[in-house]
C-alpha positions in Angstrom: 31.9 -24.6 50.3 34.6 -22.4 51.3 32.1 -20.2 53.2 30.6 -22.8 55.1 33.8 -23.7 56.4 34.6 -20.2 57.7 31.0 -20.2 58.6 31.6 -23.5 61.2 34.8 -22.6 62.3 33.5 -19.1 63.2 30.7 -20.9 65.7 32.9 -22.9 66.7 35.7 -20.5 68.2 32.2 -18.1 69.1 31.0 -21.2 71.1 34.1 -21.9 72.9 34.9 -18.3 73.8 31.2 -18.0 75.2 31.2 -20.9 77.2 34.4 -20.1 78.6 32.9 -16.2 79.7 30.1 -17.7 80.4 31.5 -19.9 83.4 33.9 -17.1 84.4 30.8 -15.3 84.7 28.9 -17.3 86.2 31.2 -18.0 89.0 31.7 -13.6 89.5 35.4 -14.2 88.3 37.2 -12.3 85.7 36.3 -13.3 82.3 39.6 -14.0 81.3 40.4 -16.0 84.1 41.0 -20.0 83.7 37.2 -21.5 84.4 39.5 -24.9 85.3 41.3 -23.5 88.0 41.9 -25.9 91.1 40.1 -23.4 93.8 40.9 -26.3 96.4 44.8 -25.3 95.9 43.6 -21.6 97.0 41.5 -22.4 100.2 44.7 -24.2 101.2 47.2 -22.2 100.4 45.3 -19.1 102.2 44.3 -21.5 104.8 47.8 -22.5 105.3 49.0 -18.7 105.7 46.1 -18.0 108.2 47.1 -20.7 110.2 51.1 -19.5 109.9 49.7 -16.0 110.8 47.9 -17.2 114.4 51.1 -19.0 115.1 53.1 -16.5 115.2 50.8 -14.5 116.8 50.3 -16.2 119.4 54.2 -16.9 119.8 55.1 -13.1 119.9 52.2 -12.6 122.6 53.4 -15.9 125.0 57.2 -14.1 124.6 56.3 -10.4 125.3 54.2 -11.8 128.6 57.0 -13.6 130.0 
């Protein structure tokens, strides 16, 4: 009895680990990396630093023509 416990709690943990590779790998991220992650957050957050980054860009240009 006692091996059939370590038997099912061994697939168990196996299982989990695999699936959560197996997304990570799926989606050409790092293995260890959270599967759950929020990639919306990202795409704003570089978004929002683009958008910061043509700002000023286009601020230091309008001053240096005048």
């Amino acid at each position: 009895m006692k091996n059939l416990k370590l038997l099912l709690a061994g697939l168990v943990i196996g299982l989990l680990l695999g699936l959560w590779f197996g997304v990570n790998i799926g989606r050409e991220k790092p293995i260890y990396s959270n599967p759950f992650a929020d990639e919306v957050v990202k795409q704003k957050a570089k978004q929002t630093t683009s958008d910061a980054i043509q700002g000023t860009k286009k601020a230091l240009r309008k001053s240096l023509d005048d």
